[in-house]
N, C-alpha and C positions, 0 to 999 in steps of 0.2 A: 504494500500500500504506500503510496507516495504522502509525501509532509506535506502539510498544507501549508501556505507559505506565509502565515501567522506563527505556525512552530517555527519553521526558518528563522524568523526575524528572530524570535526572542531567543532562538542558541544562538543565534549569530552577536548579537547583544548581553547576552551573559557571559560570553570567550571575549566579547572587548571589555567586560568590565572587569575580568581577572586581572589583579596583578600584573606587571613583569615579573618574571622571575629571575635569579644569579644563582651560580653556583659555587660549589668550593673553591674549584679553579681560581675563577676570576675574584672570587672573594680575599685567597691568598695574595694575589697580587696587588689590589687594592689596597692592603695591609701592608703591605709594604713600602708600596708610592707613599700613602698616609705619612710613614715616618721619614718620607726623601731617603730609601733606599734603594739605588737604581742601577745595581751591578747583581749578577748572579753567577758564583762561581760552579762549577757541576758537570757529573757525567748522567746520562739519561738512561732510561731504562723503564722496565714495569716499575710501579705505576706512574712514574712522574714526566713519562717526554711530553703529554701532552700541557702538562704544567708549564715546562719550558720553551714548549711552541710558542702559548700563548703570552707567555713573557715578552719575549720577542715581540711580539705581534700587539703588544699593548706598550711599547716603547722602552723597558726595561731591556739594559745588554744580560747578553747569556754568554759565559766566555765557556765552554763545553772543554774537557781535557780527555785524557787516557787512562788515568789515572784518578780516583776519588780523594790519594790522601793528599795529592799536589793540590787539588780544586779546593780540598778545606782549609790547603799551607796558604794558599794565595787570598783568602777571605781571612785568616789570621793576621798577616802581614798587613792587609788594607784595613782591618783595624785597626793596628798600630799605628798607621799612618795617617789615621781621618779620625781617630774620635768614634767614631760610626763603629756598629756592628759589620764585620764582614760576612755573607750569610753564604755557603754551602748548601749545595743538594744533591743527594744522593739514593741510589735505591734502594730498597732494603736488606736486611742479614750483611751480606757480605758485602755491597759497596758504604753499607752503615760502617762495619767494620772496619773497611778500609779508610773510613772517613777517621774513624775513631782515634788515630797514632796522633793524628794534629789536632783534633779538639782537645787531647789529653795536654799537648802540649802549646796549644794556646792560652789555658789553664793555667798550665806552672808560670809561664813567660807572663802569663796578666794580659793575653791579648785579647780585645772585643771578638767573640764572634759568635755566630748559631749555623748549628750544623743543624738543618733539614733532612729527615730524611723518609720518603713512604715505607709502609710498614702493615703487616699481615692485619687483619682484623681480630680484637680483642677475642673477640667469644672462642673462637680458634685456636687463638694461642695458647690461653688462659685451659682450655680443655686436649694442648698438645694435640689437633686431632688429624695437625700433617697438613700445616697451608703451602702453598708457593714461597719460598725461603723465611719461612717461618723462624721467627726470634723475640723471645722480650726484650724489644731494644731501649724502651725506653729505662731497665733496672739494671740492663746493662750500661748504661749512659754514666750512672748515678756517680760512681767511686770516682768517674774520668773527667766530672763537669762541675761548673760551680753551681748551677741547674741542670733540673731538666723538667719536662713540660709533656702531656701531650694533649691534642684539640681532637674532641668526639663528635662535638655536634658544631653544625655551620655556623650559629652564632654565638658561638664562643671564639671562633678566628680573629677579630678583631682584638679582645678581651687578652689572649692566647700570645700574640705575636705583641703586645704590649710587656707583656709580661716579661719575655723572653729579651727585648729589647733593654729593660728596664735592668734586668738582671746582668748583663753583659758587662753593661756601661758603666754602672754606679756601683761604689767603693771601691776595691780591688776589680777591677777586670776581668775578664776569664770567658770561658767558652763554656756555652749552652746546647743543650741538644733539645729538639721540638721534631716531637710524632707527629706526623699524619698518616694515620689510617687511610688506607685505599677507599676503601666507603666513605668516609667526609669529604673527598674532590669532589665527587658526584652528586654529592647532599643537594638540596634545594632551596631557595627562601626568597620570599618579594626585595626589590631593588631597594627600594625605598627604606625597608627594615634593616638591610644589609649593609647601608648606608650609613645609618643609626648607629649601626654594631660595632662600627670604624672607630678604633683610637691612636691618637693622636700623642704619642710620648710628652708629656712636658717636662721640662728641666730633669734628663734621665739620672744626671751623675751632680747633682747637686754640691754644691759650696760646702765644705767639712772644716769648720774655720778650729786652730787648736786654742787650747784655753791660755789667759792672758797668764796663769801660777807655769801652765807646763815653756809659755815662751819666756818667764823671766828666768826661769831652773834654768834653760838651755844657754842663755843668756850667761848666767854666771859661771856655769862651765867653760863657754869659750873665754873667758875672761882670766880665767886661771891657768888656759893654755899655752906653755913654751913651744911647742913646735906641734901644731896644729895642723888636721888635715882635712879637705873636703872630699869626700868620696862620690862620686854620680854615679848613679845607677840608669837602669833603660827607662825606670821609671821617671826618672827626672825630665827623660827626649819623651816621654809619651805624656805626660802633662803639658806639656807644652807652654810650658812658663819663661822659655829661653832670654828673654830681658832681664827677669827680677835675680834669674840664679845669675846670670853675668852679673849683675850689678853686685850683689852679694859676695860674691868671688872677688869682685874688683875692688868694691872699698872695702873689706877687710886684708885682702894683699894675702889670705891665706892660699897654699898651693893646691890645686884639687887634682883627684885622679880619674878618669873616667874608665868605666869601664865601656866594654866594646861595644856595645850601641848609645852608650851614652857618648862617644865620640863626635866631636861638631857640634857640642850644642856651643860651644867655645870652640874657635878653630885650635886644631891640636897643639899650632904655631906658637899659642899666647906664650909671652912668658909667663905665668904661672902653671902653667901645663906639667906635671908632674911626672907624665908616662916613661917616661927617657929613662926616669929614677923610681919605678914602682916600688923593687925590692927594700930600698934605703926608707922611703918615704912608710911604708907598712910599717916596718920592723922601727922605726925613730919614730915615727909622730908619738907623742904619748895624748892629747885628743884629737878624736876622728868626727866629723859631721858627715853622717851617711846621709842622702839625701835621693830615696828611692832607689836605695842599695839594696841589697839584702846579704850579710852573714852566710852565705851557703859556699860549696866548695868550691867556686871559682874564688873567693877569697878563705878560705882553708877555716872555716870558719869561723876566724877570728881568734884562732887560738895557734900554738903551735910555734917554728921557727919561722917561718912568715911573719908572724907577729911581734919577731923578739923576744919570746917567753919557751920556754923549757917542751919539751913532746908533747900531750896536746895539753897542756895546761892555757889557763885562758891571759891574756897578755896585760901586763899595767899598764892599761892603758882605761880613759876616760870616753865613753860613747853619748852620743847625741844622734839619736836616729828620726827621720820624718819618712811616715810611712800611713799612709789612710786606714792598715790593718795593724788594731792594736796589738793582738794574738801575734805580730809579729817581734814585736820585740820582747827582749829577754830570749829571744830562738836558741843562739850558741852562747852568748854571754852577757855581761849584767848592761843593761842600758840606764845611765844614770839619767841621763833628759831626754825622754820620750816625747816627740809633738807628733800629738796625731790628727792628720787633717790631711787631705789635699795638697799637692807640693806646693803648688802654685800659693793657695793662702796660705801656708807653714812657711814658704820663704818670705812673702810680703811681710806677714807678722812679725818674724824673725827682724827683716829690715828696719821696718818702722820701728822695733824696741831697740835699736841699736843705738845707742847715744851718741853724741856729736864728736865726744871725745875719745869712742869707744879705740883703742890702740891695733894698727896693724900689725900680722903676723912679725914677731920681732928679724930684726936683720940678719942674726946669728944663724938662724934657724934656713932662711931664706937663700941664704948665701951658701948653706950648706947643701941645700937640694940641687942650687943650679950648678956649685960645680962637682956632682956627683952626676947631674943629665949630662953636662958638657965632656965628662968621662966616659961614660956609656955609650954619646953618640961617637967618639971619638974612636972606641974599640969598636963599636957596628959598622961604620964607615967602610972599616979595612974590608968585611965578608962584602956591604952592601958593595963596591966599588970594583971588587973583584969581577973576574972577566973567566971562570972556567968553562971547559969545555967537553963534556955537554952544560948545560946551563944549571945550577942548581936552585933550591926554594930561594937563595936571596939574590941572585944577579936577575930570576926572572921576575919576584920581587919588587928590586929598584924598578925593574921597566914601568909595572903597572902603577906604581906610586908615582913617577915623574907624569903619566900620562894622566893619571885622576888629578892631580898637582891643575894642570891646565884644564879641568870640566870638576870643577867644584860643586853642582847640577847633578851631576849623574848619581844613580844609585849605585851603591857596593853592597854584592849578596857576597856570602864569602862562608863556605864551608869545607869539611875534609876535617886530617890530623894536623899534619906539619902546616899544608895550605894556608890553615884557618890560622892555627897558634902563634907562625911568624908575619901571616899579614897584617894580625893586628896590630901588633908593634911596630911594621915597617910603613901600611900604608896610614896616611894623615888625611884627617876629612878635616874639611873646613865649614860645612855647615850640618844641621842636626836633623837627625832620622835621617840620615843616607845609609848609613852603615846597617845590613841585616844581615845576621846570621844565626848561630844555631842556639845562643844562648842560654838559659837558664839549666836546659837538660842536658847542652851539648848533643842533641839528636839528630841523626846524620838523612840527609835525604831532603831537605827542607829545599835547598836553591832553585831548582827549576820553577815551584810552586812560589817560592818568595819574591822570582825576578820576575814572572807572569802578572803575579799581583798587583805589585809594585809599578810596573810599568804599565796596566790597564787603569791603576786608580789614578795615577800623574802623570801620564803621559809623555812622560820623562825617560831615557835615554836610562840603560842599565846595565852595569856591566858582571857577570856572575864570575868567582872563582873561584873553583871548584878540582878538588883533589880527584883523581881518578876513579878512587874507591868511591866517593860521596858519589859523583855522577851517577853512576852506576844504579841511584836509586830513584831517580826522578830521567835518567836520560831520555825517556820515547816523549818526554814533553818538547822538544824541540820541534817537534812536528806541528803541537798547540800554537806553538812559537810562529812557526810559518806561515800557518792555517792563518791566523790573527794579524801577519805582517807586524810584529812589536822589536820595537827598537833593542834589541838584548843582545850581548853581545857576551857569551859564553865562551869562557878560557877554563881547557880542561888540563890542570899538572898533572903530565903524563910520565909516570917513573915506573909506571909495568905493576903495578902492586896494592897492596895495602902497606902502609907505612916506607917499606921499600920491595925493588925485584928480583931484589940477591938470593931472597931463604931458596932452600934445597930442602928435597924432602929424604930424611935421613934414616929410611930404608934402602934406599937408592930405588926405590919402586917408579912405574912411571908415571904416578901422580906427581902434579904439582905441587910444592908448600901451600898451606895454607893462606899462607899472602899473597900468592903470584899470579898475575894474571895476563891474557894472551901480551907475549910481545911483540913493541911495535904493532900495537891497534893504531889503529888510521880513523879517532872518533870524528873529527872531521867530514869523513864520510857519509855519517849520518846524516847530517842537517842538509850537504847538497842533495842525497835521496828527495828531499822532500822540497826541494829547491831555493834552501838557501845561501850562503854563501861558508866554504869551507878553506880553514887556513893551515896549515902545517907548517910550525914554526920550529929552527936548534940553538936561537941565539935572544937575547935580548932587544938589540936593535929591528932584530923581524918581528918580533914580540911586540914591541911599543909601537910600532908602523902599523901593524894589523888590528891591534885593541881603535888605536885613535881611527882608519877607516871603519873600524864599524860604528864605531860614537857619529861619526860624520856622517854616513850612507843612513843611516836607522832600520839598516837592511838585518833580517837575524844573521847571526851571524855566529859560528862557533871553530874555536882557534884550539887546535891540538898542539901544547908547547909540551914540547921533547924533555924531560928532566934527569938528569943524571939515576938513574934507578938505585945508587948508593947513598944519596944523599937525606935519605927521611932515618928519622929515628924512629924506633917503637912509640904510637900514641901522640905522639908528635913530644912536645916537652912535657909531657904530664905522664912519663913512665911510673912514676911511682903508684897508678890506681892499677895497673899492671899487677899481679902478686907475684908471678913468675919471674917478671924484670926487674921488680922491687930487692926480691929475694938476691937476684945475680949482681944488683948494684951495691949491695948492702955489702 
């Protein structure tokens, strides 16, 4: 029987009076425009390519890689650099997993970020009954994240990704992880209400001003100091306070020390610049002002012959730490003036309580740092100046350093053993957050992911150095590299190995040692596969000619330099967490 065309009318008039409707999809990306988040790091897969289609397709970048844990190093790293969460996404179980190595260590390092990732449906899981890469990802999240979060129903997405935002950013930093269930993309809800459900971050990482009793304590501490030290930590480059700590640095005339991503907030050049004399300036200062330092074993933590004090006993020395996380001080030893706030206000306050006649670091003490650097650079000189042949970590070294010397701009990613340990010391940045590397964990594999990041979020020219072995963890990203056309300019120390290519394997069997790997790799090779530009360098002057054509071209670029294969030490100079080489040196 046909309608008669009064029922026509009124369906036809009841379906215009519905709603629109949105879905998860578009609801998640909404969430994110909301808070001006307009990058998305990630590899696709069930169930999320359609999520990063319409990313794309709603004016959000998607930089897509080969890897899931480079896509969450690179959302680590652009939090460091912006303030901003960097957000990863991944698919679930095993590219969750794979994400998992850098949220753990966006955590310890304090970087912004949230790791995305889809994930089996609750009632499934919960009942083990055998989904599509089924996992409890978000209980596995928990030990590795300073959050974690997951969104059931569609409007709670707005509500969800607030959250997650909010947790990243403010106090200490660190890395989130946020569920979505496959079922919640697909959810449903009117425009209008979905609209409604959108929030809007306000003030995420708020003002933590320290109290006026803990800035006079700190106050009087430095006041009693003979040979005084300022310690800068990455936290110091990720507050982003760089006037107030120069000014600070400057009219007290004490010497600071940065450690390696706090390098640049000060160009390294300054004369107060302490690095030249790390060992002297530790083990003498008798008070330290840590200043988003942290006590852990890149500084031995704070006790020990580093410090001037006996095996690990804790060192006479007087501490002043500012640090937004109370729980952190007293970690390794006694902190007598705790400020806890925000660097940025801990050093303002600190200023403003400073009196007019407060007295600079005494001259004794000053004169005794500079000519203990003027020693130091004097005995480096000889290795840096040297000319062997084949090239080893300090003649190829010198090269990158005169060439960063002239692109003070560029980013420096820098990991490996020997690579990482002597370029810290060899190469000089002049301005702050250039420098990234593997920091607070020392966890190898990060580079590919940190120079993608880094050069998608500033668009800035980046130059990665990278130890053979470290490559070896992130290398098929060079392909990303391509794909993207980014200015990155990849120098692999090539010495055949891990640490070096000398070991033998001492059954005379025909495996390799444990450190050795194919000689004379042509890594080089790779990148032109995929069409970009490849170098194979044995000397220093071909080295510095080919770094500075790739800074200039913005072409990717990746530079195989030839290194003597005798020339690495075990661990680079940190043999002593070795217990086998410990034991042989002892």
């Amino acid at each position: 029987m046909e309608q008669s065309t009064v029922q026509i009318a009124t369906e036809e008039m009841a379906m215009n009076q519905k709603p629109s409707l949105t879905d998860g999809f578009h609801l998640v990306i909404d969430a994110l425009k909301a808070n001006d988040i307009d990058t998305i790091f990630g590899l696709v897969g069930i169930p999320i390519t359609d999520l990063a289609r319409l990313a794309q397709a709603q004016g959000l970048r998607f930089i897509g890689f080969r890897h899931e844990q480079q896509a969450a190093n690179a959302a680590a790293i652009a939090g460091f650099i912006t303030q901003k969460p960097g957000i990863a996404l991944t698919v679930s179980a095993p590219g969750f997993l794979n994400g998992l190595v850098a949220l753990a260590n966006a955590t310890v390092n304090c970087f912004p970020m949230i790791l995305i990732s889809g994930s089996s449906e609750r009632e499934i899981v919960d009942l083990q009954q055998g989904d599509y890469e089924e996992m409890d990802q978000l209980n596995i999240a928990k030990p590795f994240a300073k959050a974690s979060y997951r969104i059931n129903h569609i409007e709670d997405i707005g509500i969800g990704f607030a959250r997650a935002i909010r947790a990243a950013v403010s106090g200490r930093p660190g890395g989130v992880y946020l569920d979505l269930p496959a079922k919640l993309l697909a959810q449903t809800m009117p425009i209008e209400a979905a609209r409604r459900s959108l929030v809007k971050v306000i003030d995420p990482a708020p003002r933590q001003i320290p109290s006026a009793e803990a800035v006079a304590r700190a106050i009087e501490v430095l006041k009693s100091a003979k040979r005084p030290l300022i310690l800068l930590g990455k936290g110091a480059a990720y507050a982003q306070a760089d006037a107030v700590i120069a000014t600070l640095i400057e009219r007290s005339g004490i010497p600071y020390l940065p450690m390696s991503m706090a390098k640049g907030l000060l160009p390294d050049t300054h004369p107060q610049s302490a690095s030249a004399a790390r060992s002297f300036v530790l083990s003498q200062a008798d008070t330290v002002l840590l200043i988003g330092a942290r006590l852990n074993w890149l500084l031995s933590h704070g006790k020990g012959s580093t410090w001037g004090a006996d095996d690990k006993q804790w060192a006479a020395k007087r501490f002043i730490q500012m640090d937004i996380a109370p729980t952190e001080m007293d970690s390794n030893v006694p902190i007598d003036a705790p400020l806890v706030g925000d660097i940025g206000s801990c050093v303002t306050a600190l200023l403003q309580a400073l009196p007019e006649d407060f007295p600079k670091a005494e001259a004794i003490w000053v004169h005794a740092v500079n000519d203990k650097k003027a020693k130091n650079i004097e005995k480096m000189s000889g290795s840096l100046n040297a000319n062997p042949s084949p090239m080893n970590f300090h003649s190829a070294l010198r090269a990158v350093r005169d060439v960063m010397r002239e692109h003070p701009d560029v980013y420096l990613v820098n990991e490996g053993a020997n690579t990482l340990d002597y370029a810290r010391s060899i190469i000089d940045m002049a301005k702050p957050r250039r420098r990234l590397d593997s920091g607070t964990w020392g966890v190898m594999g990060i580079g590919m992911g940190y120079a993608i990041g880094a050069a998608v979020i500033s668009g800035q020219a980046v130059v990665a150095i990278e130890g053979d072995s470290a490559f070896g963890f992130s290398g098929m990203e060079v392909e990303t590299i391509c794909r993207y056309q980014l200015p990155i300019t990849t120098v692999v120390f090539n010495n055949n190995g891990v640490y070096r290519g000398t070991d033998v394997n001492p059954t005379g069997g025909t495996d390799v040692a444990p450190t050795v790997f194919v000689k004379g790799a042509r890594y080089e090779k790779m990148i032109e596969a995929f069409g970009g530009v490849g170098q194979h360098v044995t000397t220093p002057e071909a080295l510095a000619a080919a770094i500075q054509e790739g800074i200039r071209s913005r072409k990717p670029t990746l530079i195989n330099a030839v290194i003597d294969e005798k020339a690495g030490t075990e661990s680079g100079r940190l043999t002593n967490l070795n217990p086998q080489s410990a034991a042989k040196k002892t």
